[in-house]
C-alpha positions in Angstrom: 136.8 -0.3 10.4 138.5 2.5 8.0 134.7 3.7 8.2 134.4 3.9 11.9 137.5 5.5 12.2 136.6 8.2 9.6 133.3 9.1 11.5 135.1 8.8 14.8 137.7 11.3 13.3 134.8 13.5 12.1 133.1 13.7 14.9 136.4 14.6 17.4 137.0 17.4 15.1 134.2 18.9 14.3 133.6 22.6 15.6 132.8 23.5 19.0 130.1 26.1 19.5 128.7 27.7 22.6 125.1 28.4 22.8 122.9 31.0 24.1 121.4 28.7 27.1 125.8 29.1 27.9 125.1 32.9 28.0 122.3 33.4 30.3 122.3 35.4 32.4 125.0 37.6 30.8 124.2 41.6 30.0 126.7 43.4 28.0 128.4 46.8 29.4 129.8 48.5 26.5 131.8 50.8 29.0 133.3 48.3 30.5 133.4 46.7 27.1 136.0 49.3 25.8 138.9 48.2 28.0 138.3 44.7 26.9 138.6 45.8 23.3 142.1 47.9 23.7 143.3 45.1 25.8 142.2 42.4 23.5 144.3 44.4 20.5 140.8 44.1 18.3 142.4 47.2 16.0 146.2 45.6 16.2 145.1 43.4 13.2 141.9 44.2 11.8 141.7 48.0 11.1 143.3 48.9 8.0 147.1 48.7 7.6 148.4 52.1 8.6 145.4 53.7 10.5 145.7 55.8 13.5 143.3 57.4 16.1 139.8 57.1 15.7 139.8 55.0 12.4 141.9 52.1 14.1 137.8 51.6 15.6 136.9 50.6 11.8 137.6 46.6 11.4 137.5 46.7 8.2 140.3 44.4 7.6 143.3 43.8 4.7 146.0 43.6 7.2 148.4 40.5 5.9 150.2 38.0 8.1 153.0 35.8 6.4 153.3 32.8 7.9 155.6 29.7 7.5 151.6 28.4 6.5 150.9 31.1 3.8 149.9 34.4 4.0 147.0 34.9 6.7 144.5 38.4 5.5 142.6 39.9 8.4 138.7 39.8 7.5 136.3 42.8 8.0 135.0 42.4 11.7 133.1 45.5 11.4 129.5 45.9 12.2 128.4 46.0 8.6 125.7 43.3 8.3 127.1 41.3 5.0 130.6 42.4 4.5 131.1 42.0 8.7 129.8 40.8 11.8 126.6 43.0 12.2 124.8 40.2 11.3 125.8 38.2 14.3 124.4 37.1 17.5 126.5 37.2 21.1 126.6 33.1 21.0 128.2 33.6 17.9 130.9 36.3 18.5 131.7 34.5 21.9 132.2 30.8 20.1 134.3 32.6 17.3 136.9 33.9 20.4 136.6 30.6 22.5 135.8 28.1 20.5 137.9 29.7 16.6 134.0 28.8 15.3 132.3 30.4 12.4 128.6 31.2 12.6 128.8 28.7 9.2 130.1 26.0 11.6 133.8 26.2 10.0 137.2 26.1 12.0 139.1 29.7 11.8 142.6 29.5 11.9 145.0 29.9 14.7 146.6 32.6 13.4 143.7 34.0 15.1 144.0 33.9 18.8 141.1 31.8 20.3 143.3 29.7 22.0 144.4 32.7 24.2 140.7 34.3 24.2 139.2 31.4 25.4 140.8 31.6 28.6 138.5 34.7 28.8 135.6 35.4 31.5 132.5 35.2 29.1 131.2 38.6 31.0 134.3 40.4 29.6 133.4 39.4 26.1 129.6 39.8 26.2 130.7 43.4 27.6 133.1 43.2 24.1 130.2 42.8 21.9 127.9 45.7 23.6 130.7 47.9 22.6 131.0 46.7 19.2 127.9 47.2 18.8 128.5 50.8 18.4 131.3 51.0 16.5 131.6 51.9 12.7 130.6 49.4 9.5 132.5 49.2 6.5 131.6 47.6 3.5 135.1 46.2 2.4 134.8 42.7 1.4 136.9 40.1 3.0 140.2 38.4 1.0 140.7 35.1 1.4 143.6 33.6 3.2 146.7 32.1 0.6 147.4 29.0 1.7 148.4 26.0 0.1 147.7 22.6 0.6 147.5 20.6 3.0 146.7 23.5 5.4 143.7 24.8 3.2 141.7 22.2 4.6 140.3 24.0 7.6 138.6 21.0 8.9 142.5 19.8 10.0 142.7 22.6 12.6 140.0 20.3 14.7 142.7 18.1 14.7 145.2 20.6 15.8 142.4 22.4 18.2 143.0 18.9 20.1 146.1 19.1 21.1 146.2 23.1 21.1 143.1 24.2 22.1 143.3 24.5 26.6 141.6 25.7 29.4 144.5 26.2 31.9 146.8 29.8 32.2 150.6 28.5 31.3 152.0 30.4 34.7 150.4 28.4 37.7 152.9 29.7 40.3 151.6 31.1 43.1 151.2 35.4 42.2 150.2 38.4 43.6 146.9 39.2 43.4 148.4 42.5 41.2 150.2 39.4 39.0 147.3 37.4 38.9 145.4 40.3 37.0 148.6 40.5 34.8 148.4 37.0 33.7 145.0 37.5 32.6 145.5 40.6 30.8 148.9 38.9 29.2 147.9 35.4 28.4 144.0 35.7 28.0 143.3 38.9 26.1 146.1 40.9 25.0 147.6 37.2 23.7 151.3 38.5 24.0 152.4 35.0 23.8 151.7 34.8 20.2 154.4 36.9 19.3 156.8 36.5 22.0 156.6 33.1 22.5 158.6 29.9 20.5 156.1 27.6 18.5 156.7 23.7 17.5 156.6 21.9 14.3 152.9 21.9 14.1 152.9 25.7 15.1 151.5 25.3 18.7 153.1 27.8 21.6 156.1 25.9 23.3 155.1 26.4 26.3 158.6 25.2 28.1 160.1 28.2 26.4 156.8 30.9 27.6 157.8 34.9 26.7 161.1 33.5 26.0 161.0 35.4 22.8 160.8 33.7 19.0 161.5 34.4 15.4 159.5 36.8 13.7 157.0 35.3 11.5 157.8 37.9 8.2 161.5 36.4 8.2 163.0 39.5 9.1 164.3 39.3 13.0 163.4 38.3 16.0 160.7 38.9 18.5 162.2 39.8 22.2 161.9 37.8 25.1 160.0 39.3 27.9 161.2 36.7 30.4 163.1 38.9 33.6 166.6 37.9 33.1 166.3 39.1 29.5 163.9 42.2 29.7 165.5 43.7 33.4 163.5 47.0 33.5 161.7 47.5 36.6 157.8 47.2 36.8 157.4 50.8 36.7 159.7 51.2 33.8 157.3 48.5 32.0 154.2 50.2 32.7 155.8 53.1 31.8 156.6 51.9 28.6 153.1 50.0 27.8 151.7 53.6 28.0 154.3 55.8 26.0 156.4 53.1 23.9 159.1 54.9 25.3 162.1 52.5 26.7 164.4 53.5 30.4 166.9 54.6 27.3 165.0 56.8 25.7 164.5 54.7 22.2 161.2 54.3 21.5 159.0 51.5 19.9 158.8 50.2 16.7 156.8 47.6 14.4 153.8 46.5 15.2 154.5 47.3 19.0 153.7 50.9 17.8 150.2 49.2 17.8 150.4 47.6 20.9 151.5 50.5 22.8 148.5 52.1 21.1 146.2 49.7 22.8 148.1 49.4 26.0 147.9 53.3 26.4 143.9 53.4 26.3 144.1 50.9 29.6 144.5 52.1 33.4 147.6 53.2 34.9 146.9 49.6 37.4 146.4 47.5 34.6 149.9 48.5 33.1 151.6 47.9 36.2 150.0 44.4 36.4 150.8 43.1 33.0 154.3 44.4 34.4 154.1 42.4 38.0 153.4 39.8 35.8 156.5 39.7 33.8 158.7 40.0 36.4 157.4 37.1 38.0 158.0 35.1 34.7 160.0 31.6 35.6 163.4 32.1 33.3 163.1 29.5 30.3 
């Protein structure tokens, strides 16, 4: 029986992966390509620490995450064939985002966000990977993650991909069709939930507490909620300040929204003010 369950457990966990013959019929627009790449925050966490203008477009990794887990290093996504993902095929860059697949057949870790990407329309991220395909290579070699045990055993996170790992948005109220674009934007490619959002003991999103705001993972503050009887701006005010990082009282941003805004800014003045309709028509916690 122990040996039945073993294989069972084996076989439950093992790594999804989505195939060519799930991609037919797909073409890639690297135009249209370019706005899934700002909104997705590609550069956020895997061009190197500091960068600014047109080399936040080299992936070439470094960037750390501490984590309650260890320390999390952002790999070199960059479109040189051995150190990055040159080498890869669509299938594969689409079952890394939706399925947190390796083309080696390993689990990635949560700390990158497939679980948000793979509420995704595959069309937007075969259009993702046309763009890539023109931007830079570098040949800085990946640093492995620093994690201790028990979570270096990456074939656990098919465990936790079970219970993690959905196909539903979290906000299923009835929207706008202006909101509805916002909650694709918020909680399928820009993934602001894993920062603003509470997690449980096992690290998942608490979903009962959505945008509600959460620790920050360094140690050092907190992460504000974006929920409307918390963040009270109006819609325009948000746009405003996904463009320039600039709040209705004049501070600005700071942190890793500097980033963000970054992103944000390179998307259309109605995208902004949807990821804004959006928040405001966040349920309180």
């Amino acid at each position: 029986m122990a040996l039945i369950g073993s294989v069972a457990a084996w076989a439950v966990t093992r790594p999804g992966v989505i195939t060519d013959a799930d991609l037919d019929g797909l073409s890639g627009d690297p135009i249209a390509g370019a706005a899934v790449f700002w909104a997705a925050g590609c550069a956020s966490c895997h061009a190197a620490t500091g960068a600014t203008g047109d080399a936040r477009l080299t992936l070439s990794g470094g960037q750390r995450f501490v984590s309650d887990y260890g320390v999390f290093v952002a790999p070199n996504i960059s479109m040189h064939p051995q150190h990055g993902i040159g080498g890869w095929s669509v299938a594969q860059f689409v079952s890394a985002l939706q399925m947190g697949t390796s083309p080696a057949g390993h689990h990635y870790y949560p700390a990158f966000p497939y679980t948000a990407y793979r509420l995704a329309e595959r069309q937007d991220l075969v259009d993702l990977w046309a763009y890539w395909q023109g931007l830079p290579a570098s040949d800085m070699p990946s640093q492995p993650h620093e994690l201790g045990f028990p979570y270096s055993i990456r074939r656990a996170v098919g465990v936790w991909n079970l219970r993690y790992l959905r196909d539903d948005f979290t906000i299923t109220a009835d929207l706008s069709a202006e909101a509805t674009r916002g909650r694709y934007l918020v909680e399928a490619l820009a993934h602001c939930a894993e920062c603003h959002t509470p997690r449980d003991a096992l690290g998942g999103l608490d979903r009962a507490a959505w945008m509600a705001g959460a620790p920050n993972p360094s140690g050092s503050g907190t992460i504000p909620p974006l929920t409307p009887d918390k963040l009270t701006w109006s819609q325009a005010e948000i746009a405003a300040y996904l463009n320039d990082g600039f709040t209705p009282d004049f501070d600005s941003a700071g942190g890793s929204m500097v980033s963000v805004i970054a992103n944000m800014a390179m998307l259309s003045d109605a995208d902004r003010l949807a990821i804004a309709a959006y928040l405001k028509a966040l349920p309180a916690p």
